[in-house]
C-alpha positions, 0 to 999 in steps of 0.5 A: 485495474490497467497495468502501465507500468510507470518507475517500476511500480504497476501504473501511475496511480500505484506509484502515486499513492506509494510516493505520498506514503513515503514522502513525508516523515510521519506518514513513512513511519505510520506506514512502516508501523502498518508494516511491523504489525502485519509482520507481527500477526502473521510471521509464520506466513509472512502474509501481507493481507493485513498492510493491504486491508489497512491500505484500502481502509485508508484509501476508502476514507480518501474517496468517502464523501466525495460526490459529483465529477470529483468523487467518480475520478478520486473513485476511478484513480483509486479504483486503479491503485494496486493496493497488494503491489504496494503491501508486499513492497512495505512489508519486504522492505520492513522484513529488511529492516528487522534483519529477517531473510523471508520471501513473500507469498501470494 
């Protein structure tokens, strides 16, 4: 995974992803939900594992039966996403949102 940073986010390709997750309504709020429940299982640890497990099952159905010169570059761009950049940021956001003051861990 390369790091060229582009609008704050790790590279292009992270920024992507995130900008169609939150661009349309019904995906925002799906994502949010991600968020709430990962918070839900683990508020103890405020971990973000679960939101990022969930992202990659997602992104893994995106790439899944693609084959031939678009499934190896659907593959690579995926293969560049920061999948846990984006967690922590949903999951902070959410944090936000329900009023608690809890900083993310590694």
């Amino acid at each position: 995974m390369t790091n060229k940073e582009y609008n704050g986010w790790f590279n292009y390709e992270t920024w992507l992803v995130n900008l169609w997750m939150d661009n349309d309504q019904g995906e925002h709020e799906h994502w949010r939900e991600v968020a709430r429940e990962s918070i839900e299982t683990n508020i103890a640890l405020c971990e973000w594992y679960q939101f990022e497990d969930r992202l990659k099952d997602y992104l893994d159905q995106i790439r899944e039966g693609k084959e031939g010169l678009a499934g190896d570059l659907i593959g690579a761009a995926i293969g560049e996403v920061n999948t846990r950049d984006i967690a922590k940021s949903w999951v902070e956001n959410e944090l936000e949102h329900m009023g608690i003051n809890m900083e993310i861990t590694e």
